[in-house]
Every structure is written in C-alpha cells, then in structure tokens.
GUZA-51252 format. One record per residue (C-alpha): residue in three letters; x negated, y, z negated. Coordinates in steps of 0.05 Angstrom, whole numbers. Example, Ala and Ser with C-alpha at 12.3 -4.5 7.8 and 13.67 -1.06 7.14 Angstrom:
BEGIN
{residu = Ala | X = -246 | Y = -90 | Z = -156}
{residu = Ser | X = -273 | Y = -21 | Z = -143}
This chain:
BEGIN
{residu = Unk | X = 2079 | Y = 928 | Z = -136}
{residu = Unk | X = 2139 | Y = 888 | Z = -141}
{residu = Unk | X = 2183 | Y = 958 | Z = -115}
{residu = Unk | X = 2133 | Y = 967 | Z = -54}
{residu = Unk | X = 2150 | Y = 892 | Z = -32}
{residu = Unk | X = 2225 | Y = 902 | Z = -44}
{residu = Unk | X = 2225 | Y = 969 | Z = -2}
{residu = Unk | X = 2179 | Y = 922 | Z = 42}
{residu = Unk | X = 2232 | Y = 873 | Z = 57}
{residu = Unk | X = 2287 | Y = 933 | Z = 61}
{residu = Unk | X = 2250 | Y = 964 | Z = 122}
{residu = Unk | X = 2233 | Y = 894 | Z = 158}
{residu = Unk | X = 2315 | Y = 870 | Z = 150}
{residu = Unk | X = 2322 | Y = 942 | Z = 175}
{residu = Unk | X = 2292 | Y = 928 | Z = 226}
{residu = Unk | X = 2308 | Y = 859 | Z = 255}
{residu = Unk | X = 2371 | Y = 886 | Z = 245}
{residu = Unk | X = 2367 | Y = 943 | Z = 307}
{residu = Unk | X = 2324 | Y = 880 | Z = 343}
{residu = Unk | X = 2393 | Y = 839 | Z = 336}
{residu = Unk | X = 2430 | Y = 893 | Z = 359}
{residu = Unk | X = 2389 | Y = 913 | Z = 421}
{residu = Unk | X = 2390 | Y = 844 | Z = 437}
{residu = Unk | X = 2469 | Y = 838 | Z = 430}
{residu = Unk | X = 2471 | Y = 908 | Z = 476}
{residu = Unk | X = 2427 | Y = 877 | Z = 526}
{residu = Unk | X = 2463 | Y = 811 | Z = 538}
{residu = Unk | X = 2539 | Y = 862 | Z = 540}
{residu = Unk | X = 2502 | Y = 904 | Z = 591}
{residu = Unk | X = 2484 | Y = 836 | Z = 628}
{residu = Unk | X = 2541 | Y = 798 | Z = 626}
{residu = Unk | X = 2589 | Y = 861 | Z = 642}
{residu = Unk | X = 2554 | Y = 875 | Z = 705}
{residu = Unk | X = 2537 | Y = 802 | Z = 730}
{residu = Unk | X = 2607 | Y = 779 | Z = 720}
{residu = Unk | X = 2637 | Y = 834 | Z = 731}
{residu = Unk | X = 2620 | Y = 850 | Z = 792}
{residu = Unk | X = 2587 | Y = 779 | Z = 804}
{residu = Unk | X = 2660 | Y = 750 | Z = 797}
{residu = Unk | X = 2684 | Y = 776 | Z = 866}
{residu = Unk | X = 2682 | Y = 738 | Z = 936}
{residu = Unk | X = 2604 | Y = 738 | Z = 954}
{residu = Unk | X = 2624 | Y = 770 | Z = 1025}
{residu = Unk | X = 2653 | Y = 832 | Z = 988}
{residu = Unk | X = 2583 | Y = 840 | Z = 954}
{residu = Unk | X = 2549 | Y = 912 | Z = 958}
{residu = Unk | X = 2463 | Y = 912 | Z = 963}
{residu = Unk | X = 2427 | Y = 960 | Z = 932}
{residu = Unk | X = 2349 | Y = 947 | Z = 950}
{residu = Unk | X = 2374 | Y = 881 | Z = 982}
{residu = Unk | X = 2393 | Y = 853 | Z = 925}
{residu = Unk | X = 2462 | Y = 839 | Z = 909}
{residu = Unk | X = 2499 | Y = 906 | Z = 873}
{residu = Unk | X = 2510 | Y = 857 | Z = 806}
{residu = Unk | X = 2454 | Y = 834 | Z = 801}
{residu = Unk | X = 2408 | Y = 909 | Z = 814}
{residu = Unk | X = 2451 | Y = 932 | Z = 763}
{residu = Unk | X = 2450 | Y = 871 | Z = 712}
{residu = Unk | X = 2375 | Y = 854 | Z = 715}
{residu = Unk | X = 2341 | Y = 917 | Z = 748}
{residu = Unk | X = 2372 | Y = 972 | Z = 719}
{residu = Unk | X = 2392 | Y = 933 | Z = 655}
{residu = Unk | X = 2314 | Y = 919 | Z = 642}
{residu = Unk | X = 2302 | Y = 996 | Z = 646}
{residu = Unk | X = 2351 | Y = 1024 | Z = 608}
{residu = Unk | X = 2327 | Y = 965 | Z = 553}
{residu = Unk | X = 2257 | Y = 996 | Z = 559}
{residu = Unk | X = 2275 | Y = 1062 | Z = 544}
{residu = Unk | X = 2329 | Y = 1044 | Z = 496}
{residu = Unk | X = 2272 | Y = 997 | Z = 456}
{residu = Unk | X = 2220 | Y = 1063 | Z = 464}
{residu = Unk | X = 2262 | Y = 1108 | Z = 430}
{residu = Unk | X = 2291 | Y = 1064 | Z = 381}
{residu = Unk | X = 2225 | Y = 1050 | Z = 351}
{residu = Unk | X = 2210 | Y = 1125 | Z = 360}
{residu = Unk | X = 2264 | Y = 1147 | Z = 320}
{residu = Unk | X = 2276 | Y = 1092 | Z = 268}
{residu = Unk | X = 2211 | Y = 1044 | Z = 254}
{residu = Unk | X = 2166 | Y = 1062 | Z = 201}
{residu = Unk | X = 2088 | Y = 1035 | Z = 205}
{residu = Unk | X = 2074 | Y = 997 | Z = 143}
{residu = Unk | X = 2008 | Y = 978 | Z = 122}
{residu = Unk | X = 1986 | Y = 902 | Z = 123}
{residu = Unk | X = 1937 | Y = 895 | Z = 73}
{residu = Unk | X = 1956 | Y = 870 | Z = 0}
{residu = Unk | X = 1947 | Y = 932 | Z = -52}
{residu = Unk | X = 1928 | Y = 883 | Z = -102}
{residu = Unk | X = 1864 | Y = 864 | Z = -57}
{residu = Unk | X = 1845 | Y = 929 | Z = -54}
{residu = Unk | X = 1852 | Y = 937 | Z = -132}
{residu = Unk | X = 1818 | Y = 877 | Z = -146}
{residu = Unk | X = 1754 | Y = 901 | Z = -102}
{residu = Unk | X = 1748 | Y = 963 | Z = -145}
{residu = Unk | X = 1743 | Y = 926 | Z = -215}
C-alpha cells in the first residue's frame, strides 16, 4: 500500500511539474509577442482580424497553440489513476 501511494505522489509531482512548465511556456510565448512587438510606436502597428498584430499573436494564437500543446501533453504523458482507497475496498470484502 505504502509503494502504491509513493508511486502516487511520483506521478502527481510529475505532473504539476509539466503544469508549471506549460504555464512558464505560456507566459514566454505572451510576453515575447506582446512586448515584443507591443513595444513599437502604436502607428507602426500591423492588424490581423482588427486586432493589433501583438496582441492576435500574444492572446489569439498563444491560447491555441496552449490548447493543443495542453491536449497532447496529457495525451502523451498523464496516466489515469484510480481515486478510491484500496484499503476500502479490502475492508468491504472481510
């Protein structure tokens, strides 16, 4: 019992871990593009959809390539683990 728990805790640090890290890649992705091209002389700006060319890249296209990077992250590396308490369980069969 006491080695599921521990592999438990392994897989959920695991796992906030690539949460932090998504997070940290999401905020680079934003700040690189709104001040990046934010940072410039507003009469210089490009529009994209009517929206200024650092912000449709920032916020629009930033948001979608979070979805699919957050899809195929928990795709590829989260594992479902069960919520119930194996020592419930045991205890109902006795």
């Amino acid at each position: 019992m006491q080695n599921n728990k521990h592999n438990l805790n392994k897989i959920a640090n695991r796992e906030a871990l690539i949460g932090v890290g998504l997070a940290v890649i999401n905020f680079i992705w934003w700040y690189a593009f709104a001040y990046g091209l934010g940072s410039k002389d507003p009469a210089e700006y490009k529009f994209i959809f009517g929206l200024p060319d650092w912000f449709f890249y920032s916020c629009v296209v930033g948001f979608i390539v979070m979805v699919v990077l957050v899809i195929i992250v928990v795709k590829a590396f989260f594992v479902e683990v069960p919520f119930e308490d194996e020592d419930e369980e045991g205890d109902s069969e006795r």
